[in-house]
C-alpha positions as CSV (number, residue, x, y, z in Angstrom):
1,X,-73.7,44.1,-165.7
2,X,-70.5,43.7,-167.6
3,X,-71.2,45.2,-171.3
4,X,-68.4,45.3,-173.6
5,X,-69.3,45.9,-177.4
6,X,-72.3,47.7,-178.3
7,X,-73.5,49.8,-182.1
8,X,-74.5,53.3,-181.3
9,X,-76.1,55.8,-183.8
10,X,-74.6,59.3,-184.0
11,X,-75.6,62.6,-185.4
12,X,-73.9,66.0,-185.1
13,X,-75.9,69.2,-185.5
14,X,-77.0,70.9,-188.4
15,X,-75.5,74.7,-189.1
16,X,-77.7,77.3,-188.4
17,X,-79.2,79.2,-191.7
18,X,-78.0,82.4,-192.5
19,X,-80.4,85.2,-193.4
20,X,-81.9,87.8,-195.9
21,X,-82.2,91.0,-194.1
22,X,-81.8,95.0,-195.0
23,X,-80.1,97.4,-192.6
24,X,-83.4,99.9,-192.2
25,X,-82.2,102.8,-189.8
26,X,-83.8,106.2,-190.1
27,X,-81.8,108.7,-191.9
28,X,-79.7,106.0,-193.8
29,X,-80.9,105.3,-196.9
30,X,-79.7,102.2,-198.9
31,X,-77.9,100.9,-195.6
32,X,-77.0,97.7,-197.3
33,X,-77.5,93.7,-196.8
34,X,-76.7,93.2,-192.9
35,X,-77.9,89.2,-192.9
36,X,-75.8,87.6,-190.2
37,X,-74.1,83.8,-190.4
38,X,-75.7,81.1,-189.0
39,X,-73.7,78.8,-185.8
40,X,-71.7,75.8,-186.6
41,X,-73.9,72.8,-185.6
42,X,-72.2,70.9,-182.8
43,X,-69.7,67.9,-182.7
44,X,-70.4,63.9,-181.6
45,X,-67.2,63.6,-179.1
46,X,-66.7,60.5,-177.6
47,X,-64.1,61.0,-174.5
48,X,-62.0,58.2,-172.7
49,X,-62.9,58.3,-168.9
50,X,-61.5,56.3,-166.1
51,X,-64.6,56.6,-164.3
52,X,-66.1,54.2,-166.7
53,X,-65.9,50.0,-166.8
54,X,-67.8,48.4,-168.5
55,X,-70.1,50.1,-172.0
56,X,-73.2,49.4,-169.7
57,X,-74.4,53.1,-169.9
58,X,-75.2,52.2,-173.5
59,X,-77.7,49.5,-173.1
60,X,-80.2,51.7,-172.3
61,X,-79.3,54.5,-174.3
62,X,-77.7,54.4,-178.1
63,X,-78.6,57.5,-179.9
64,X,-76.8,60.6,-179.7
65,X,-77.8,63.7,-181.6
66,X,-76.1,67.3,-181.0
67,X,-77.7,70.2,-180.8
68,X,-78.0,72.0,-184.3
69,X,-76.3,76.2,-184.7
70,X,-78.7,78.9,-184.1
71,X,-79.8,81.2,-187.3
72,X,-78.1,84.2,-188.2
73,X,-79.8,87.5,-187.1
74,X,-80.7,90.9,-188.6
75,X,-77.1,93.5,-187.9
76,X,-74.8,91.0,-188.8
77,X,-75.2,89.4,-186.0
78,X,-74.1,85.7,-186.3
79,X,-76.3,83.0,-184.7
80,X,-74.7,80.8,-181.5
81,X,-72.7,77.7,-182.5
82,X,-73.9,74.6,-180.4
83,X,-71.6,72.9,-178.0
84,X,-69.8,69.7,-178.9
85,X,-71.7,66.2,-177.3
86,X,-69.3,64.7,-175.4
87,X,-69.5,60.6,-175.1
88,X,-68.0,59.3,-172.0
89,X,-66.7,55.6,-172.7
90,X,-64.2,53.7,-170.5
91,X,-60.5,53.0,-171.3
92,X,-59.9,50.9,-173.6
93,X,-62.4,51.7,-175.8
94,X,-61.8,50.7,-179.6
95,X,-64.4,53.1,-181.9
96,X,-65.1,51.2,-185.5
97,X,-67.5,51.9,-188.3
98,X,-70.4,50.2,-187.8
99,X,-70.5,49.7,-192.1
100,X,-67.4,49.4,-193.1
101,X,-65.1,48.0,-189.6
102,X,-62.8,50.4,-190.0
103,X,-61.2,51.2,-186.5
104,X,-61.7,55.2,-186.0
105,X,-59.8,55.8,-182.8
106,X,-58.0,53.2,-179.7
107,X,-58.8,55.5,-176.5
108,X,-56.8,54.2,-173.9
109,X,-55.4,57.4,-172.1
110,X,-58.1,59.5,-170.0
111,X,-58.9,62.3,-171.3
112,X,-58.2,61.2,-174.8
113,X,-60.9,62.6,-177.1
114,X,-62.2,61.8,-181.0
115,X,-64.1,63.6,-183.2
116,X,-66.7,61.1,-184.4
117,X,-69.1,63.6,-186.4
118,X,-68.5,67.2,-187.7
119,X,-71.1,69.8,-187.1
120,X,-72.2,71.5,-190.2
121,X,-70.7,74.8,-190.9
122,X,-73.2,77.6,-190.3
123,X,-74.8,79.4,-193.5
124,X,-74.3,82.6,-194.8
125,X,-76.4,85.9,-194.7
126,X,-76.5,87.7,-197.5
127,X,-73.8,90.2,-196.6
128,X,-71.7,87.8,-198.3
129,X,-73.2,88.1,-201.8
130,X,-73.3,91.5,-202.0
131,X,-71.1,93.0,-204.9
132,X,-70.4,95.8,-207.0
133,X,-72.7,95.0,-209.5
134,X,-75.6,93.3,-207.1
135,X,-75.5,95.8,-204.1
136,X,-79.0,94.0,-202.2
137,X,-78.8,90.3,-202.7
138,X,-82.0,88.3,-201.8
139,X,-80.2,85.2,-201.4
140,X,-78.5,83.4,-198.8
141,X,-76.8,80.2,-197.4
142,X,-79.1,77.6,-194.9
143,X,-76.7,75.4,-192.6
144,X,-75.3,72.5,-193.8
145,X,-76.4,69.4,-192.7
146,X,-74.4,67.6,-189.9
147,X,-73.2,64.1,-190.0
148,X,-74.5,60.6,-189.0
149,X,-72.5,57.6,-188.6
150,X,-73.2,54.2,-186.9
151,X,-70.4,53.0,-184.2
152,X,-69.4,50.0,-183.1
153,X,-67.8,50.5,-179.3
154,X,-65.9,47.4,-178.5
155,X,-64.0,47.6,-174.9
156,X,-60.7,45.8,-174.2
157,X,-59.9,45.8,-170.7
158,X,-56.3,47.7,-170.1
159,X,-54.9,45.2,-167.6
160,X,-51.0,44.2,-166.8
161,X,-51.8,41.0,-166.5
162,X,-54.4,38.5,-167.4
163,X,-55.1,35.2,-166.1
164,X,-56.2,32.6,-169.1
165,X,-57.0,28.6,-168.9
166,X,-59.4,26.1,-169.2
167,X,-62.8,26.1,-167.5
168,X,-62.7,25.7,-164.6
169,X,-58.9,26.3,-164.0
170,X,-59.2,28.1,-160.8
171,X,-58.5,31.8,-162.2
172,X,-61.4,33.1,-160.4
173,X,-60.2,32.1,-156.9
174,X,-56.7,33.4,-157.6
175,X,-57.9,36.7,-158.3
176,X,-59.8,36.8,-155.2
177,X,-57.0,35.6,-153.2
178,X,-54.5,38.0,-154.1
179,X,-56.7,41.1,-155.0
180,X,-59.7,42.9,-153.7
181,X,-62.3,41.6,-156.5
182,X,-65.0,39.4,-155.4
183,X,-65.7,37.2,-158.7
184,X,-68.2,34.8,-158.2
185,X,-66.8,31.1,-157.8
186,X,-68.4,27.8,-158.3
187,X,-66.5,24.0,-158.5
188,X,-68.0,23.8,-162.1
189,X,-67.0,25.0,-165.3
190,X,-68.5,28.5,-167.0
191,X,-68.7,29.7,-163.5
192,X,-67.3,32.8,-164.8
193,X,-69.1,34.3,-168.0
194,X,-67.7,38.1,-167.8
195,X,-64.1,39.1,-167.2
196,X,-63.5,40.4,-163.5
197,X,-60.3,43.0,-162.4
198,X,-58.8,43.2,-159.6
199,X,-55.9,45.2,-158.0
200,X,-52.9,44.1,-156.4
201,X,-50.5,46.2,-154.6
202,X,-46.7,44.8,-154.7
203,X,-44.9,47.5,-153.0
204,X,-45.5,50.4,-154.1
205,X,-46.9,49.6,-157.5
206,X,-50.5,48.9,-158.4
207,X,-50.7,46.0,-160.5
208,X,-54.3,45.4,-162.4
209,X,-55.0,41.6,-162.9
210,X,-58.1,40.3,-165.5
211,X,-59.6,37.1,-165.0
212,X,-60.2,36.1,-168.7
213,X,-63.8,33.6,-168.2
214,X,-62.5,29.7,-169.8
215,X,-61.6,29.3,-173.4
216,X,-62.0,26.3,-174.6
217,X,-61.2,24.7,-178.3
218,X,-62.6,26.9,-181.5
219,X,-62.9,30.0,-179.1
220,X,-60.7,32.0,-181.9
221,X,-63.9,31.3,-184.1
222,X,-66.0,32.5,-181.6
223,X,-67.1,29.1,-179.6
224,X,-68.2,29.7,-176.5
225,X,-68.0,33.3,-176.7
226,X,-64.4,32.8,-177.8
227,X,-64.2,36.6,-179.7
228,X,-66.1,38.5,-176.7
229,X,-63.2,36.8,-174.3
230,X,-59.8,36.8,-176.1
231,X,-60.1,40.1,-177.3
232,X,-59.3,41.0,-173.3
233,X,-56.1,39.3,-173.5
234,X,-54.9,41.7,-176.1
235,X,-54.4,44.9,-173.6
236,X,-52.4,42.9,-171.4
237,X,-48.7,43.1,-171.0
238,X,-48.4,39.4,-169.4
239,X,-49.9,36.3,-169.2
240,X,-50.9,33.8,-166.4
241,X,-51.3,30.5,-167.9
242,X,-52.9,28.8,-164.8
243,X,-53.3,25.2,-165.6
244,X,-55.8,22.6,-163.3
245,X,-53.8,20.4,-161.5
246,X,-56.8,18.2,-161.3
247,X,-57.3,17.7,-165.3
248,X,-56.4,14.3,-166.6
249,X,-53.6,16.3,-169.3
250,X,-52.8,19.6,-168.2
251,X,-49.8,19.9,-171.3
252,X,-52.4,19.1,-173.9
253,X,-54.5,22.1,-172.1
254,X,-51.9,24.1,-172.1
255,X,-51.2,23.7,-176.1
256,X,-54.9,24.2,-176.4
257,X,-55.1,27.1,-174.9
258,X,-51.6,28.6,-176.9
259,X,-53.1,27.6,-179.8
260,X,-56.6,29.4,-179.4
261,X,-54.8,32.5,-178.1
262,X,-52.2,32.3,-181.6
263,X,-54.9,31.6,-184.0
264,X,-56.8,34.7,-182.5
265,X,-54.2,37.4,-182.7
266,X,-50.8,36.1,-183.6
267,X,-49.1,38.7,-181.5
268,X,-50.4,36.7,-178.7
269,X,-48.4,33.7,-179.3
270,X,-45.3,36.0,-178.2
271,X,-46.4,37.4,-175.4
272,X,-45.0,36.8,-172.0
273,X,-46.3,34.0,-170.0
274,X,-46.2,32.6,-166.6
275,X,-47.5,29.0,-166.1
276,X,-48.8,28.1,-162.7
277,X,-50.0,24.5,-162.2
278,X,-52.9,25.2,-159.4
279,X,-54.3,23.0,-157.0
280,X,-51.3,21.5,-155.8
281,X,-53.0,20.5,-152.4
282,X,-54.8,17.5,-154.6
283,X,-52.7,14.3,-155.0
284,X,-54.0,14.8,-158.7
285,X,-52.1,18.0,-159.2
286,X,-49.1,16.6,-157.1
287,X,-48.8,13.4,-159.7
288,X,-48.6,16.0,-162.4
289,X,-45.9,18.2,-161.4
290,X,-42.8,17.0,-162.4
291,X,-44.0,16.2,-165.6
292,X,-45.3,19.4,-166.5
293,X,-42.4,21.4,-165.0
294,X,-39.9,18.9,-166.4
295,X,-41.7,20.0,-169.8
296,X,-42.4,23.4,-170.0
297,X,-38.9,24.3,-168.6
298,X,-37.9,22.9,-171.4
299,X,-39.3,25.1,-173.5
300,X,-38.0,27.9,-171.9
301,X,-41.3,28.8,-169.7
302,X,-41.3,29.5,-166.0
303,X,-43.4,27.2,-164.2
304,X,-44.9,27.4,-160.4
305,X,-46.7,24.9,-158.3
306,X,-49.3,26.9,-156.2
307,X,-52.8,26.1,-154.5
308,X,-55.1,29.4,-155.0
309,X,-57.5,27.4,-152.2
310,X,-54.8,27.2,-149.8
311,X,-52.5,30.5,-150.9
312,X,-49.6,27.8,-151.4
313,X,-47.3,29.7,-153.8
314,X,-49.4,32.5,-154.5
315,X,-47.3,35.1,-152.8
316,X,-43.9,33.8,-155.0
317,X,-46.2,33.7,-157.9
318,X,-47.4,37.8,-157.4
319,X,-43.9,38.6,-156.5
320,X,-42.5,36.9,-159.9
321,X,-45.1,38.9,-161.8
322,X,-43.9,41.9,-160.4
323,X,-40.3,41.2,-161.3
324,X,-41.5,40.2,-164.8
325,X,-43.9,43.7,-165.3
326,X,-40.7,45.4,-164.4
327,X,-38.9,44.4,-167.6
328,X,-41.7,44.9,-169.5
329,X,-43.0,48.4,-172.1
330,X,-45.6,50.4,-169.3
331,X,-47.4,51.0,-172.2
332,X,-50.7,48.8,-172.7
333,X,-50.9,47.6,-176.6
334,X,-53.3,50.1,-178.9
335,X,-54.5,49.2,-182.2
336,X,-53.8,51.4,-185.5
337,X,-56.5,53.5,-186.7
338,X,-57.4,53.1,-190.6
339,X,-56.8,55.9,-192.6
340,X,-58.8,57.9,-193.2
341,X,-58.6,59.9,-196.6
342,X,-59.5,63.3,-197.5
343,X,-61.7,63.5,-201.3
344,X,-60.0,65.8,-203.2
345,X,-62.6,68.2,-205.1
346,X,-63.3,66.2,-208.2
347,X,-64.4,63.3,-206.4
348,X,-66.7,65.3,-203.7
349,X,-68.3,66.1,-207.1
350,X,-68.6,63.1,-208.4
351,X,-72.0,62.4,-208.9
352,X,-74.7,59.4,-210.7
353,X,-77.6,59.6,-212.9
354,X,-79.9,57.2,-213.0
355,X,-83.8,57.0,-214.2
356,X,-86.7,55.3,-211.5
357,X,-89.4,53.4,-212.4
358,X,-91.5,56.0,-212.9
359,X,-89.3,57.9,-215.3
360,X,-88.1,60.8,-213.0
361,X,-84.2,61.5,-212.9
362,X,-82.3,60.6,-209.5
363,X,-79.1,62.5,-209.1
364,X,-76.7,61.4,-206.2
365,X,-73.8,63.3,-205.1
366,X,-72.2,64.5,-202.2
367,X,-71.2,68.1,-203.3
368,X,-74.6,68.4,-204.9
369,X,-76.7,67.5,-202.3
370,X,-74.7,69.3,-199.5
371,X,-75.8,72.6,-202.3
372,X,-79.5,71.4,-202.6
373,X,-79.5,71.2,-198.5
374,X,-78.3,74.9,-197.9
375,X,-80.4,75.9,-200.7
376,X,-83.5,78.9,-199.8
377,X,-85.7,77.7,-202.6
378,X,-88.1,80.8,-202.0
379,X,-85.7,82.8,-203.2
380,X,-85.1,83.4,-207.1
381,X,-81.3,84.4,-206.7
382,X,-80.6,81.4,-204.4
383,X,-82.2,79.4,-207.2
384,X,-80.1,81.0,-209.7
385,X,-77.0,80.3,-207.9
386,X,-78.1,76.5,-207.6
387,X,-78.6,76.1,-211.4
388,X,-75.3,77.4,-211.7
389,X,-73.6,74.8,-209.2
390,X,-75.4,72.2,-211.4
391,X,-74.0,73.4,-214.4
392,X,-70.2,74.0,-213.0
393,X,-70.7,70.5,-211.7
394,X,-71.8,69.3,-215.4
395,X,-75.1,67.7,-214.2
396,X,-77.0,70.2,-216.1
397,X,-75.4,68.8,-219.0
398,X,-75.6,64.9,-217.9
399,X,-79.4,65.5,-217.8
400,X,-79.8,67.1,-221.1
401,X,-77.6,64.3,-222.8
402,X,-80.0,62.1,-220.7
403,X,-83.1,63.4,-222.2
404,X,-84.5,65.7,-219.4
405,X,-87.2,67.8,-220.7
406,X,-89.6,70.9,-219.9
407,X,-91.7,69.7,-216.4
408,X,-89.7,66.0,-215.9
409,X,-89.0,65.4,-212.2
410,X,-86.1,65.5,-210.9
411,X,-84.7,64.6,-207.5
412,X,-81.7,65.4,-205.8
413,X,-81.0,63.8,-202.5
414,X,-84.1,64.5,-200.6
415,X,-85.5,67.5,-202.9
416,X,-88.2,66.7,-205.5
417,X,-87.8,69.4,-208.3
418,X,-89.5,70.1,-212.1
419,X,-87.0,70.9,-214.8
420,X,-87.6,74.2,-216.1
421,X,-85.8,76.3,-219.4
C-alpha cells in the first residue's frame, strides 16, 4: 500500500525529578544535602531512511512517546537520561505542524535527522539550593515536562524524472517498458491511483522514473486527487509530457495539463519538459503527428513520436532524457523550513488572567506553568520558592488587583491551588 501524507502525535519524555536527601555516614556529622539531578527526558527524532517508500508504517501506528529521565538518587548521583526516539520516514519526507502548517524540516538526504520534540531537562536535587545562609535545603526541582506536538508527514517522491498526462496516456506502460516496475495497467482511465518508480539504467547512471497517476482539469484544487498527485512532480528534475495519440486533441491536453501543473506550483511551469506523443502504432496518433510536432516545436519543446506498446521510440526517448539530466542541478528540489523563533524571556513570561464560571482564577502561561510542573508541593521551601516565581513574574500582583482573596481557587495549568496570606 502506497501511503503518502499521514498526522502523527508526538511526545518526548519528561525529566526525571531531582531529590531531597542528607549525606548520613557515621562519623560525619552535618555531611550536607547530597540530592542528585534527575535525567533529561528523551528526544522525538524523526530520521530520513532510504529503506523506506512509502509512510505505510504509520497507518497502523501514529503515536510516539519517549521514554521519560530517571530520578536523581541519594550521593549525588544523577538519575539516567532516556535515549532519543528515533522515527524512521522515507526520503522525501516534508514534516509540518499539524496546527499551524508550518513546514519544520524537508528530509531528503539519508541519514538526515530533526529534532521534532525536546526532552525536558532533568530536575535538580537539593545540592543546588544549598547556601551560606540555608546549609540543608528541603526543597528541590521535579523534571520538566517534555513536549507534544502533532505532525503532518507528507512524502514527495525524489525522482529525476516524472512522467505526467491525461488518463489514460499510457505512462504506466512506458515505465514498465523501460524500467523494472511492474505498475498495474488497464485500457481504461484511473487505472493507476498511486504513483509507481521505477529504475532505468543508461550507462552507467541510474536514472529513477515516477509515473504520476492522470491529472485531469481542477486537479490544482484537489479534483481527482489533484494535491495527493502533483505534489510528486515537485521533486523531480524533468518532466515527460506523454501525450495519447489516440485522444481527439492532444494540444488542448497538453495546455491542460501545463496549466494544472502552473496553477499548482508555479515553479512547475519552468521546469524541463519532454513531450512524447505515444501510441504512434494507431492511424489515430499517426494523423496527429505533424500537427502536434509542427506545434510544439514551435514553442521551443522537444517533441518524439514513440509507441510504449510496441517500444517504437522508446529507446531515443530514454537516451534523450539522459542527455537532458546531464545538463540539469543533481540536486532534487527541497522546500524552505519556516522559521522558527526563539521567545525572548519577557514573552515566555507572559501570562493571562481570566475568571471561570465558577469564580476561581485561571492563570495561563508558559514560564509559570513549566514552574508549577517542577514544583514538590510537599515541601514548604519549594512552596516558598514558587510564591516567589509568582511574584517576580507579577502574577501575584495581577491577582490581588483582580480581587483574589484568603481561600479563592486558583489554577495554574493543570494545578488546583487555595490562595493563602
Amino acid at each position: 500500500m502506497f501511503l503518502d501524507e499521514v498526522v502523527i502525535h508526538v511526545r518526548s519524555g519528561d525529566g526525571g525529578d531531582g531529590i531531597v536527601h542528607f549525606r548520613r555516614e557515621k562519623y560525619v556529622p552535618r555531611g550536607g544535602p547530597d540530592g542528585g539531578d534527575g535525567g533529561r527526558g528523551g528526544d522525538v527524532v524523526l530520521v530520513a531512511s532510504r529503506h523506506l517508500n512509502t509512510l505505510y508504517p504509520f497507518n497502523h501506528k501514529r503515536k510516539f512517546i519517549a521514554q521519560n529521565g530517571k530520578n536523581g538518587g541519594p550521593f549525588n548521583r544523577s538519575g539516567a537520561s532516556a535515549p532519543p526516539l528515533r522515527i524512521e520516514v522515507p526520503l522525501g519526507t516534508v514534516v509540518k505542524d499539524a496546527n499551524t502548517g508550518a513546514i519544520l524540516a524537508d528530509l531528503v538526504e539519508h541519514g538526515q535527522a530533526v529534532v521534532v520534540a525536546k526532552g525536558g531537562r532533568g530536575g535538580r536535587g537539593n545540592q543546588h539550593f544549598a547556601t551560606s545562609t540555608n546549609q540543608a535545603p528541603r526543597m528541590a526541582e521535579r523534571g520538566a515536562p517534555g513536549e507534544a506536538r502533532d505532525l503532518r508527514l507528507e512524502l514527495r517522491l525524489i525522482a529525476d524524472v516524472g512522467i505526467v498526462g491525461v488518463p489514460n496516456a499510457g505512462k504506466s506502460t512506458l515505465l514498465s517498458v523501460v524500467s523494472n516496475a511492474k505498475p498495474k495497467i488497464a485500457p481504461y482511465p484511473f487505472t493507476t491511483l498511486e504513483p509507481n518508480l521505477g529504475v532505468v539504467v543508461v550507462g552507467d547512471k541510474d536514472i529513477v522514473f515516477a509515473d504520476i497517476p492522470g491529472l485531469i482539469e481542477g486537479a490544482h484544487l484537489g479534483v481527482g486527487l489533484g494535491h495527493a498527485f502533483l505534489r510528486h512532480v515537485q521533486r523531480t528534475r524533468l518532466l515527460i509530457h506523454l501525450l495519447n495519440g489516440e485522444s481527439e486533441n492532444p494540444l488542448a491536453d497538453f495546455n491542460q495539463i501545463n496549466a494544472e501543473l502552473a496553477l499548482f506550483d508555479p515553479d512547475l511551469a519552468d521546469k524541463p519538459q519532454i513531450v512524447a506523443l505515444n501510441k504512434l502504432d494507431l492511424p489515430a496518433a499517426q494523423a496527429h503527428w505533424q500537427r502536434v510536432e509542427r506545434e510544439l516545436k514551435a514553442r521551443g519543446y522537444t517533441v518524439m513520436p514513440i509507441s510504449a506498446a510496441t517500444g517504437q521510440g522508446v529507446r531515443e526517448l530514454v537516451n534523450r532524457v539522459a542527455a537532458e539530466l546531464a545538463k540539469l542541478p543533481a540536486q532534487p528540489r527541497t522546500f524552505d523550513q519556516t522559521p522558527l523563533y526563539t521567545l525572548e524571556s519577557e514573552d515566555r513570561a507572559a501570562f493571562t488572567l481570566t475568571r471561570g464560571e465558577d469564580g476561581a482564577y485561571i492563570v495561563r502561561g508558559e514560564a509559570i506553568e513549566r514552574a508549577a510542573a517542577m514544583t514538590y508541593w510537599e515541601f514548604d521551601e519549594s512552596v516558598a520558592r514558587f510564591q516567589r516565581i509568582l511574584e517576580a513574574l507579577g502574577i501575584s500582583k495581577a491577582l490581588e488587583e483582580a480581587g483574589v482573596q484568603v481561600g479563592d481557587t486558583v489554577f495554574i495549568g493543570d494545578y488546583e491551588l487555595e490562595w493563602g496570606e
